[in-house]
Structures are given as structure tokens and as C-alpha cells.
PAZAPA-4460 file (N, C-alpha, C; in steps of 0.05 Angstrom, whole numbers, plus 32768, in hexadecimal, padded with zeros to 4 digits):
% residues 239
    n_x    n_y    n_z   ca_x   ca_y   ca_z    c_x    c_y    c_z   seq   type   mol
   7FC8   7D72   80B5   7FBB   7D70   809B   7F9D   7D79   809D     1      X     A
   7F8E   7D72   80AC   7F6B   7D79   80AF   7F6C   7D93   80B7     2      X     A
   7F7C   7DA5   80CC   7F83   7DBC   80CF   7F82   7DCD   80B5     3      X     A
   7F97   7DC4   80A5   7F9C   7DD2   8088   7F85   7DD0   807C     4      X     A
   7F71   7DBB   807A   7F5B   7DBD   8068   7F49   7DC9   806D     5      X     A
   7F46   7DCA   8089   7F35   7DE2   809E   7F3C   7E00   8098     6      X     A
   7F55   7E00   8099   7F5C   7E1D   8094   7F5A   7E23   807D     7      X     A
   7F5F   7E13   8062   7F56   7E20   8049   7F38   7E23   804D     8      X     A
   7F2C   7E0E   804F   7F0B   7E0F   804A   7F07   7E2F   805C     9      X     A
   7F0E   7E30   8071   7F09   7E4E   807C   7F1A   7E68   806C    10      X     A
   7F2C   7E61   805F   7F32   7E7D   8052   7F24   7E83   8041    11      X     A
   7F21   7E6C   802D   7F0E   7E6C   8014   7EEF   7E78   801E    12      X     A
   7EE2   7E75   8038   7ED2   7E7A   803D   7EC5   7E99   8046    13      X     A
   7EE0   7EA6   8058   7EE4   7EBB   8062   7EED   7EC6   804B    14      X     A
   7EF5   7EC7   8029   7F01   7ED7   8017   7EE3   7ED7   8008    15      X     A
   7ED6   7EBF   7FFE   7EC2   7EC7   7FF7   7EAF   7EDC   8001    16      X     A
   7EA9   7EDF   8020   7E97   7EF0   8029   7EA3   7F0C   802E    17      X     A
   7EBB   7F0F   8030   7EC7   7F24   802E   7ED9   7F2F   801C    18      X     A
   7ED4   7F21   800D   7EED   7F28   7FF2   7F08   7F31   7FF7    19      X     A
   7F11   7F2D   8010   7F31   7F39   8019   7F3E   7F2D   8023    20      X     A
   7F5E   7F1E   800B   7F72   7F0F   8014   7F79   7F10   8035    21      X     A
   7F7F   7F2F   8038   7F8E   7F35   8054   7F79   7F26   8066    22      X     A
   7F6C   7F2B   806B   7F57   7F21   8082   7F4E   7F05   807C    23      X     A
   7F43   7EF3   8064   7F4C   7EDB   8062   7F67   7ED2   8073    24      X     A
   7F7D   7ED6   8066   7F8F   7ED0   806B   7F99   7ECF   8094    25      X     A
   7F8F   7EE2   809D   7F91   7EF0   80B6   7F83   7EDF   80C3    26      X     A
   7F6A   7ED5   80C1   7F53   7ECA   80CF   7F50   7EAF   80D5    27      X     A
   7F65   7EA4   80B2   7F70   7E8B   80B4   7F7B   7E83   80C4    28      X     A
   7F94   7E8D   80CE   7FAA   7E8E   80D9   7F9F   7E88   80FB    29      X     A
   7F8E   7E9D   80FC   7F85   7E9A   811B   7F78   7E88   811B    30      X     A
   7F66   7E79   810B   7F57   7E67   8115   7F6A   7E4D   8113    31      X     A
   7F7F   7E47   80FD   7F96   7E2B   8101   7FA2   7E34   8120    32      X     A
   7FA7   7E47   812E   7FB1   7E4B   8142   7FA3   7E37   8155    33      X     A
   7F88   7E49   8155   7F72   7E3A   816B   7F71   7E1B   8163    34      X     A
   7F69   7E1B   814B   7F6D   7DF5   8143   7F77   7DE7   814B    35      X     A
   7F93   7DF2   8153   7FA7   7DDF   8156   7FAE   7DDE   8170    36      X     A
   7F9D   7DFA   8187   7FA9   7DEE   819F   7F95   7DD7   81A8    37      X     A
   7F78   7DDC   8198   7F6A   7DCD   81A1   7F6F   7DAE   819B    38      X     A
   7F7D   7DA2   8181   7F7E   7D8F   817F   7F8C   7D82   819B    39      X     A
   7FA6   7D92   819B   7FB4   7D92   81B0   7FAD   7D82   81C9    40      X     A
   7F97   7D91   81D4   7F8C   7D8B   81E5   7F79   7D77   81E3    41      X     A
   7F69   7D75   81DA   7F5B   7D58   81D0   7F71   7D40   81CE    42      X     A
   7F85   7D3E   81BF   7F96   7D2A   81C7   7F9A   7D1E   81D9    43      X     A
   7FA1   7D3A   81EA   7FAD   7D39   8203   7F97   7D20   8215    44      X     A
   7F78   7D2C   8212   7F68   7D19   8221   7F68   7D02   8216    45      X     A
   7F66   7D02   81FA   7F65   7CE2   81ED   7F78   7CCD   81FA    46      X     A
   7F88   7CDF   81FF   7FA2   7CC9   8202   7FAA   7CC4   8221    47      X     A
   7F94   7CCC   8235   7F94   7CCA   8253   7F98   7CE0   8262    48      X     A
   7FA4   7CFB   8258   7FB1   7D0D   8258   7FA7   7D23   8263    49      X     A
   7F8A   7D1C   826E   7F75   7D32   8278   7F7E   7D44   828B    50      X     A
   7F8C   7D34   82A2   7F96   7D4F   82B2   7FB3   7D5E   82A8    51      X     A
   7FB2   7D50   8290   7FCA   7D64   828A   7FC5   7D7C   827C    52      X     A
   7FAD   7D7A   826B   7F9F   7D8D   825F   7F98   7DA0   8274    53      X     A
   7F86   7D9A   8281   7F80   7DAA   829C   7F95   7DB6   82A4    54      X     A
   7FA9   7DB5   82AD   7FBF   7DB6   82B4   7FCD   7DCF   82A5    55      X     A
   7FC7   7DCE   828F   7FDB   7DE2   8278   7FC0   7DF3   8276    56      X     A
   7FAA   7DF4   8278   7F99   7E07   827F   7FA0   7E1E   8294    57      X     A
   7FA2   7E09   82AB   7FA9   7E15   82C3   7FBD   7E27   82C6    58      X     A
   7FDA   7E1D   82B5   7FF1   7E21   82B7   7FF0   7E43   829D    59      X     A
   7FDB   7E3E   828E   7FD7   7E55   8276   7FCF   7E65   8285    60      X     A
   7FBC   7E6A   829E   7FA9   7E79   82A9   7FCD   7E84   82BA    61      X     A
   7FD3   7E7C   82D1   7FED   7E81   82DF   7FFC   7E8D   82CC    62      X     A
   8007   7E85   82B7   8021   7E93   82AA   801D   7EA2   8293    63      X     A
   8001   7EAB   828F   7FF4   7EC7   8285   8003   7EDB   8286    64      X     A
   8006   7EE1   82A6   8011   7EF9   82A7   8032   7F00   829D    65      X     A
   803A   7EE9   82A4   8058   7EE6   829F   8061   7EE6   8288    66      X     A
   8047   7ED7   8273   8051   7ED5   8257   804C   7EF1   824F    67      X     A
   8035   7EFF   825C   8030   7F14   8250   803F   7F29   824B    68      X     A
   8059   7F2A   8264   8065   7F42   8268   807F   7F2C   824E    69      X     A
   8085   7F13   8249   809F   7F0A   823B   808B   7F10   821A    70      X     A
   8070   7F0D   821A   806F   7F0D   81FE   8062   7F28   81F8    71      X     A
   8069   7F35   8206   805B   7F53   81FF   8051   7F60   81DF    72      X     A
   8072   7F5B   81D7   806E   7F69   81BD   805A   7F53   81AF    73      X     A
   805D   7F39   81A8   804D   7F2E   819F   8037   7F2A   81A6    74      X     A
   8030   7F32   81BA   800E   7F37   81BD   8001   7F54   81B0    75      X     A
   8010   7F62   81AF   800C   7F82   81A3   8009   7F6F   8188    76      X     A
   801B   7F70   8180   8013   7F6D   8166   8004   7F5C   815B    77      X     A
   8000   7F41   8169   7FE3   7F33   8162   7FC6   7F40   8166    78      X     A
   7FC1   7F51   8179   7FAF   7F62   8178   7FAE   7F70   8163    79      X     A
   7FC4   7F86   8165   7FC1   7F97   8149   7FBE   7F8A   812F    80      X     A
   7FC2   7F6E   8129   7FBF   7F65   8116   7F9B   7F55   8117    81      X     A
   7F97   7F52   812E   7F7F   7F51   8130   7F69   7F6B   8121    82      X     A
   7F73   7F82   8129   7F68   7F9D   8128   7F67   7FA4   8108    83      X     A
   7F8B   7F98   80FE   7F8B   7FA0   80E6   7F77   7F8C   80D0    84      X     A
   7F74   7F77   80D9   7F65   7F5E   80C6   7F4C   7F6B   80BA    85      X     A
   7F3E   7F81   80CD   7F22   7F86   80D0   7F25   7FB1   80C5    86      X     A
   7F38   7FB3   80D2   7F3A   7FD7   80C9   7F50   7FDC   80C7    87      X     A
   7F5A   7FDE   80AA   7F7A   7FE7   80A1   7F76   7FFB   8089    88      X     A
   7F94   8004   808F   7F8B   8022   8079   7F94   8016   8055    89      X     A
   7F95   7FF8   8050   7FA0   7FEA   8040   7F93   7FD2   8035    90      X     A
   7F95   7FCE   8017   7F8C   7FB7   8015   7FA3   7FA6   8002    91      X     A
   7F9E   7F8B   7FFA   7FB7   7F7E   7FED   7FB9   7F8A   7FD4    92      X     A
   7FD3   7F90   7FD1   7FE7   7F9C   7FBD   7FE2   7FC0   7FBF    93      X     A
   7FD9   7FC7   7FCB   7FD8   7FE0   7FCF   7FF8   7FF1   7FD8    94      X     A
   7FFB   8002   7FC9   8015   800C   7FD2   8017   8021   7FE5    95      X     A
   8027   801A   7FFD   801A   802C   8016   803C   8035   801B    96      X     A
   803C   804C   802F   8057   8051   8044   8056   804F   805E    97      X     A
   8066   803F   8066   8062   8042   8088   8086   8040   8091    98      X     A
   807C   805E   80A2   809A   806A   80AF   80A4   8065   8094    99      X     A
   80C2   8058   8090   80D7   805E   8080   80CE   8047   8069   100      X     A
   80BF   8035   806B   80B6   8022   805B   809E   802D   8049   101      X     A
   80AC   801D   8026   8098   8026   8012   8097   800D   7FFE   102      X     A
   8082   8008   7FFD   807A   7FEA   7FE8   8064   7FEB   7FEA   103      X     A
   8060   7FD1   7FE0   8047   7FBE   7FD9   803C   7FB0   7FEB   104      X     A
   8024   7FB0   7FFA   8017   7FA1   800D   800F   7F7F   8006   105      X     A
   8021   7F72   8010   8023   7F4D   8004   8013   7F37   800C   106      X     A
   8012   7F42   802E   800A   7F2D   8044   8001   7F35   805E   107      X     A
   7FF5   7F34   8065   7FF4   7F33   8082   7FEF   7F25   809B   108      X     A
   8003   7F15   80A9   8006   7F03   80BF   7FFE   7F0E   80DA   109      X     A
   7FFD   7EFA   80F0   7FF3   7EFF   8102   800C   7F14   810F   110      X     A
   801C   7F14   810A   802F   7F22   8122   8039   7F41   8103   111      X     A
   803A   7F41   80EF   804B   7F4F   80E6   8039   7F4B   80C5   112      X     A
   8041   7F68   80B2   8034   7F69   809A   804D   7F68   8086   113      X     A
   8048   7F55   8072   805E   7F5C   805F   805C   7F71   8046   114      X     A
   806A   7F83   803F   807A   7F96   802E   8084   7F8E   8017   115      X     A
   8087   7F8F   7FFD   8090   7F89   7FEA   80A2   7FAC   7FD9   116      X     A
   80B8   7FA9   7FE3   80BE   7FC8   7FE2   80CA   7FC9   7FC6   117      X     A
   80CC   7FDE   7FB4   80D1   7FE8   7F93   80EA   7FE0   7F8F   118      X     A
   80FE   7FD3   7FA8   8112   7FCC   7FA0   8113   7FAC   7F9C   119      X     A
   8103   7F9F   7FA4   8102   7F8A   7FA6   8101   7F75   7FBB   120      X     A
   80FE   7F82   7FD3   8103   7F7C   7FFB   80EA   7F7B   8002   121      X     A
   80E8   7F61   800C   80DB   7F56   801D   80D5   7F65   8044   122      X     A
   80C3   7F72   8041   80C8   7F7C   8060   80AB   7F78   806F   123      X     A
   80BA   7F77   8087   80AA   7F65   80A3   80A0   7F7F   80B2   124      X     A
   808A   7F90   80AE   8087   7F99   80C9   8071   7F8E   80E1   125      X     A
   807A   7F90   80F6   806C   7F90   8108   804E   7F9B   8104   126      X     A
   8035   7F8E   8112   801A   7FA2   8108   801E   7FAD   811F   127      X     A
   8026   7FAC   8136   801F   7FC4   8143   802E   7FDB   8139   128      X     A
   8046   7FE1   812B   8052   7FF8   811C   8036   8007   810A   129      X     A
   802C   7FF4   8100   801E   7FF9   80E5   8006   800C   80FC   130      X     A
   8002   8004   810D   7FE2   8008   8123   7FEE   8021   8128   131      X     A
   800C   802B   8134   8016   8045   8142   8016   8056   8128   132      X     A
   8026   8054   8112   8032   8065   8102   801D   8067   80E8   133      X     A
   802A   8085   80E2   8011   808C   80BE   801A   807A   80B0   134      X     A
   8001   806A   809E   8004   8066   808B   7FF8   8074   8070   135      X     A
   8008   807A   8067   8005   807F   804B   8007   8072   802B   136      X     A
   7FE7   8077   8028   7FE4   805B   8014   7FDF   8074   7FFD   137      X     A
   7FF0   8064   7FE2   7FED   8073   7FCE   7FD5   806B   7FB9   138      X     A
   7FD2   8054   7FBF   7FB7   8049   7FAB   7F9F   803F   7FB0   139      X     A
   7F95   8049   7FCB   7F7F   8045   7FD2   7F6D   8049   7FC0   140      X     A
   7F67   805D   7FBA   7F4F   8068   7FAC   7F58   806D   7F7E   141      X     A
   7F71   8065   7F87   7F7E   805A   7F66   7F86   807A   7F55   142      X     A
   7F7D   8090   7F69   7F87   80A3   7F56   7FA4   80AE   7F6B   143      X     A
   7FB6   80BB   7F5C   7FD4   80C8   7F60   7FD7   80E0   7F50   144      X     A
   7FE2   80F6   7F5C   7FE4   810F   7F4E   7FFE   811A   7F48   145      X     A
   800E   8119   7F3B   8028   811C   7F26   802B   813C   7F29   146      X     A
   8042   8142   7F25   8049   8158   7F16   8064   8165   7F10   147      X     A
   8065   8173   7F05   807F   816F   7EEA   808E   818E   7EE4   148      X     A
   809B   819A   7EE7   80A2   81B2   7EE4   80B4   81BB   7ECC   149      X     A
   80A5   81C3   7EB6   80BB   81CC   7E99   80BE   81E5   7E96   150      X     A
   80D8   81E3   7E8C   80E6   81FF   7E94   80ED   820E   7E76   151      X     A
   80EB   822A   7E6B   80F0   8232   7E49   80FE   8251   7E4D   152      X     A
   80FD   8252   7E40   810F   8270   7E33   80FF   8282   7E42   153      X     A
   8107   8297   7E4A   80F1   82AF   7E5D   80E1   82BE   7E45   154      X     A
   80E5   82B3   7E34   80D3   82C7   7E18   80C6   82B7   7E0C   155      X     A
   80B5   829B   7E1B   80A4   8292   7E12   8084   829E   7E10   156      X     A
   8070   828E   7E05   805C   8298   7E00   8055   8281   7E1A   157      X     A
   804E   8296   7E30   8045   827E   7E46   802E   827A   7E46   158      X     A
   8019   8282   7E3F   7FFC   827B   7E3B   7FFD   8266   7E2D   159      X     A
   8000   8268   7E0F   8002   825F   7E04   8010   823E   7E04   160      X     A
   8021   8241   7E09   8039   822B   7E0F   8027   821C   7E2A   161      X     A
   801F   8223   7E41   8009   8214   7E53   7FF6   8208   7E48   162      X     A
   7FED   8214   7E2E   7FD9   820A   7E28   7FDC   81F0   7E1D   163      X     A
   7FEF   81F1   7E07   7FF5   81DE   7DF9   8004   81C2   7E12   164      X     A
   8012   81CF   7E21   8019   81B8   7E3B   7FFC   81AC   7E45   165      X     A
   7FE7   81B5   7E4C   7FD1   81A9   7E5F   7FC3   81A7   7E47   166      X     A
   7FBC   81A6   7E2E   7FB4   8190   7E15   7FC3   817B   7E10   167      X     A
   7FE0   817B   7E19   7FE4   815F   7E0C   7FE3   8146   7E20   168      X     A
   7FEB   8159   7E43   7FE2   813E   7E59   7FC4   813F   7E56   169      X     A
   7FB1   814B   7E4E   7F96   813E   7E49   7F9A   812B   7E3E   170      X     A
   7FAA   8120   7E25   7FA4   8116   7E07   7FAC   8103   7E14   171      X     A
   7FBA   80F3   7E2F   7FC4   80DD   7E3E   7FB6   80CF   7E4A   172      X     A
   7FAC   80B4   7E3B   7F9C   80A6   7E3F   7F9C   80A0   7E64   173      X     A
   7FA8   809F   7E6D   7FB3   8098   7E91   7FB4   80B2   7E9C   174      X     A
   7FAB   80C7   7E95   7FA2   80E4   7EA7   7F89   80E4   7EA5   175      X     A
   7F86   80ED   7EC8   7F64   80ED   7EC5   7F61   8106   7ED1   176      X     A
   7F42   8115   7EC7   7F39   812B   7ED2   7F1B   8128   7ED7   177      X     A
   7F17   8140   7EE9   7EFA   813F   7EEB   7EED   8156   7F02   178      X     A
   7EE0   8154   7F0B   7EDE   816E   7F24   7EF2   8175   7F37   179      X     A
   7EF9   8158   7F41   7F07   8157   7F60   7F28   815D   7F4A   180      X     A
   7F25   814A   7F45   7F48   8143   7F38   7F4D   8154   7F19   181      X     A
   7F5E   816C   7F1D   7F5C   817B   7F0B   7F7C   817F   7F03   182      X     A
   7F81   8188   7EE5   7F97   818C   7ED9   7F9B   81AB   7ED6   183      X     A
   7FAD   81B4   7EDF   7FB1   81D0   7EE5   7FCC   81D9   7EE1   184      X     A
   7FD3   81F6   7EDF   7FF3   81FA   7EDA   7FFD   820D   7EE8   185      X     A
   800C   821B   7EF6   8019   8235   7F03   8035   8239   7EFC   186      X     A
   8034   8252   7EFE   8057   8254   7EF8   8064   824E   7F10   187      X     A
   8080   8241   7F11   8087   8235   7F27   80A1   823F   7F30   188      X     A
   80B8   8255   7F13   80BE   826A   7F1B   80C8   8275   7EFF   189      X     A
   80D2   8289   7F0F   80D1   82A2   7EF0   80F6   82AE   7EF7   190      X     A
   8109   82AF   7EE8   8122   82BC   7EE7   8128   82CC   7ECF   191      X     A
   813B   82D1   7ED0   8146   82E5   7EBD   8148   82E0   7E99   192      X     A
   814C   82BB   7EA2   8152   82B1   7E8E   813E   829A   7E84   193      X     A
   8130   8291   7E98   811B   827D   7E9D   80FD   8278   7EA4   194      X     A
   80E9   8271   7E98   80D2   8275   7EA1   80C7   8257   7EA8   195      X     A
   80C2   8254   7EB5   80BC   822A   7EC4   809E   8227   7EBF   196      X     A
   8090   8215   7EC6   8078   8213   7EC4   806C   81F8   7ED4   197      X     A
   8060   81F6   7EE6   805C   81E0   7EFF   8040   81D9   7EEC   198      X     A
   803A   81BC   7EE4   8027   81AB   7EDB   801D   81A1   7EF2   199      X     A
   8002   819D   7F06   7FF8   8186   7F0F   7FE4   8181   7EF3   200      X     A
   7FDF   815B   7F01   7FC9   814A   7EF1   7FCF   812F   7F07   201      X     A
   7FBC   8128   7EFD   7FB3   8104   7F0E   7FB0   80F1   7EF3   202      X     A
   7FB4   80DF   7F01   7FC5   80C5   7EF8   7FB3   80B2   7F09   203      X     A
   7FA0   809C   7EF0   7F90   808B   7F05   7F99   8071   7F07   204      X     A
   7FAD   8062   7F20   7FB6   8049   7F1C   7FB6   803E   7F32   205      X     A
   7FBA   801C   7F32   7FC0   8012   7F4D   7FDC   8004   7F49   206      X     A
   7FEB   800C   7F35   7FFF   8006   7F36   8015   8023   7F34   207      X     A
   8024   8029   7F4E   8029   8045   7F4F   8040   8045   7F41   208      X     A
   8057   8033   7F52   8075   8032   7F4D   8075   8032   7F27   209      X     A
   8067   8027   7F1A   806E   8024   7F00   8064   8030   7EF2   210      X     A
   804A   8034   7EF1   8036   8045   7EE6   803A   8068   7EF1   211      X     A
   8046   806A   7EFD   804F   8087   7F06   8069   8094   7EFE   212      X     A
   8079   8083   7EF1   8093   8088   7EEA   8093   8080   7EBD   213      X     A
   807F   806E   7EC2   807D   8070   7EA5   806E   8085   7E8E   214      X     A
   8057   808D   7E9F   803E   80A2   7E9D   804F   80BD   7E99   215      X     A
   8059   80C5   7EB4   8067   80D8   7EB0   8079   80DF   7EA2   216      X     A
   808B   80C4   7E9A   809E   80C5   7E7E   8091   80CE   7E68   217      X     A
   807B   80C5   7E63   806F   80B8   7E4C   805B   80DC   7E43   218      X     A
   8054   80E9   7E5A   8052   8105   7E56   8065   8118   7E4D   219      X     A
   8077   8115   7E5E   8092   8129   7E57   809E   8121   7E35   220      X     A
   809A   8106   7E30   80A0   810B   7E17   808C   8117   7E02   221      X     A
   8073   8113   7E09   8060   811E   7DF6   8059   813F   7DFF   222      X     A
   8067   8148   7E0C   8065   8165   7E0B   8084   816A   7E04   223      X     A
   8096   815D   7E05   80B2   816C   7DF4   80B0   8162   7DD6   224      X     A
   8098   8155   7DC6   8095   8153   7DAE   8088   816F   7DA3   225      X     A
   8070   8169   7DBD   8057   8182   7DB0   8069   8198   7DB1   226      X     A
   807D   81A4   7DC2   8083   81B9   7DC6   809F   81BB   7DAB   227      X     A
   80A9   81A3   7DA8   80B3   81A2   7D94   80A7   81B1   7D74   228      X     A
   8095   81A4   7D6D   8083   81A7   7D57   807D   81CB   7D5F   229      X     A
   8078   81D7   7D72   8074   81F4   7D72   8088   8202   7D75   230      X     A
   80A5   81F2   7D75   80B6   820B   7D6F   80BD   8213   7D89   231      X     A
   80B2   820B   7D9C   80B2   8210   7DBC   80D0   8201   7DC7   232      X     A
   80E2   8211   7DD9   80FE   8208   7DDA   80FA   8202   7DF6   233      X     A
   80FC   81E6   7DFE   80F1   81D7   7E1C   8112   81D6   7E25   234      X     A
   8116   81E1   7E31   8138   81E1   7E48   8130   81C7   7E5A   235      X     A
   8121   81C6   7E69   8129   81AD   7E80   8106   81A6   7E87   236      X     A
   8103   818E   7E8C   80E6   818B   7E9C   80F2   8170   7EB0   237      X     A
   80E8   817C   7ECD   80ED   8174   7EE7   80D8   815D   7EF0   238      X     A
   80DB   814E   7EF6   80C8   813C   7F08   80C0   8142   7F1F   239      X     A
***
């Protein structure tokens, strides 16, 4: 019980000064660890127990090496989770990839980080995975860049028809532009029968999975209106 009150009063303490669940949470964890061997041990003397304390000192110093080589992996990863508390390419709820895993960043424990994946799965990786392998975070910095390929009759007016496509993803409240992040168009291919047309634009969110699939809906229909209204005959637009 006093442990637990220790350890909140320290998360609450370590979140105020650093404003970040993961490392609250992380820092906690290590210090109820230490808490509790120490109570441990204090018992141990309270209760006559001195050379036994001593004793499991002794016996910790001797079977170091032994545990070291049986707890291997779990020492990797308490480090790397050490490493990650303080320098990670992630913060909470950020949507990242690592190796074959893609979600939501939930938690992070001393041995392993939890995943919240688009399907609804709970997943455990190891931090030392996270320390070896890329991660790729899609919402760090909150912007994502889309793009969309619509396809028309080879006897369109393609100037024209581009134009009116890159006016109406402006007119999308959730596209953003500006020096770096620009909305642009190329032809993407040209046939006998077909003329395509490749859209980039950015999309400013920290919510990817939903806000990336609704945005992009929510364009494609307001350019098969506009193109509607001009008489413009839209065959297919690709994600």
C-alpha cells in the first residue's frame, strides 16, 4: 500500500515536470521495483534477519553472472527500456511501424511496449526489438501526404480538368499547404484510351487510421461532384 502511494506521488511528479505518460509511467515502475526490494530488506533486519540480508547481498553479487547469462533477454530489454523512457522515436498514441507491427503507441513497461493495432490487438513488443529495428512513426510531426490517381477519357481537357482537381482539395478544410508541404499533380499514365492523373496533398492529423481514410473519401467525392457539374466523365479514381 505505501509503495503504491509512493509510486503515484512519483508519477504525478515525474508527468508534471516532463509532461510524458511513457516515462512517468517507466520511471514509476523502476522506482516500486527498488521500493520493494528495499522494504524487503529492512524487514528482513527488523525481524532479526540481518545476516540474511547480507547473505542475499552476497548471494546477488555470486549469482550475477549466472542470472545474467538465464535472464539475458530480460536484461536487454530493461535497459532498452531504460534507453527508451529518455530517447524514443514515439510518443503516447502516436501511430508508429515496427517490423510487421502497425498501431497505436499505449504503454510502455519495463520489459516490453504495448501496440494498439487498427484491428483491434493488443501487442507486446519487446524494447529491445523497438532499440534494433526502424521505426516508423506516422504522426510525429501531425502532417501525412495522400495521393489519389483519377483516371478520364484520352480527350480530356487535362489542364484544365487538373485545375479544377487541385481547387477543390484546396477547398478541404483537413489539406494543408504551404512551402515545404505542397499540392501538386503529374500525369501518371497516358493509353490509347485513357489519360490518369496522380494528385499529391498533405493531410494535417494525429489521428491517421481514421482521419486518412475519411479525408480521402471525403475528397474523391468532392472532385466526382465538381467534375460532375463540368460535364467531365471520371472512369475510376485509385487510392
Amino acid at each position: 500500500y505505501i509503495a503504491n502511494r509512493l509510486i503515484n506521488l512519483f508519477r504525478k511528479t515525474i508527468f508534471k515536470s516532463s509532461n510524458d505518460v511513457l516515462i512517468a509511467n517507466f520511471v514509476a515502475q523502476a522506482i516500486k521495483l527498488f521500493i520493494v526490494l528495499i522494504f524487503i530488506l529492512f524487514a528482513l533486519n527488523i525481524a532479526g534477519f540481518g545476516k540474511v540480508a547480507s547473505g542475499l547481498f552476497a548471494a546477488a553479487g555470486a549469482g550475477a553472472v549466472i542470472l545474467g547469462f538465464a535472464f539475458k533477454d530480460i536484461g536487454q530489454n530493461f535497459i532498452a527500456g531504460v534507453i527508451l523512457s529518455f530517447n524514443r522515436p514515439f510518443k503516447l498514441d502516436d501511430t508508429v511501424k515496427i517490423g510487421d507491427v502497425f498501431g497505436k503507441v499505449k504503454n510502455m513497461e519495463l520489459r516490453f511496449t504495448q501496440i494498439k493495432s487498427f484491428e483491434g490487438i493488443d501487442i507486446y513488443i519487446p524494447n529491445i526489438e523497438i532499440i534494433n529495428k526502424p521505426v516508423a512513426n506516422y504522426t510525429e510531426d501531425g502532417y501525412y501526404r495522400l495521393d489519389i490517381i483519377f483516371s478520364f477519357p484520352i480527350d480530356i481537357k487535362a489542364k484544365e480538368t487538373e485545375t479544377l482537381i487541385l481547387n477543390t482539395i484546396r477547398k478541404n478544410p483537413n489539406v494543408f499547404e504551404d512551402g515545404v508541404h505542397e499540392i501538386f499533380a503529374v500525369i501518371n499514365h497516358i493509353t490509347t484510351d485513357v489519360y490518369s492523373i496522380k494528385v499529391y496533398f498533405w493531410i494535417k492529423t494525429k489521428e491517421y487510421r481514421r482521419h486518412y481514410h475519411i479525408i480521402e473519401s471525403d475528397i474523391i467525392e468532392s472532385v466526382r461532384l465538381i467534375l460532375s457539374e463540368h460535364n467531365i466523365l471520371l472512369l475510376e479514381a485509385l487510392k
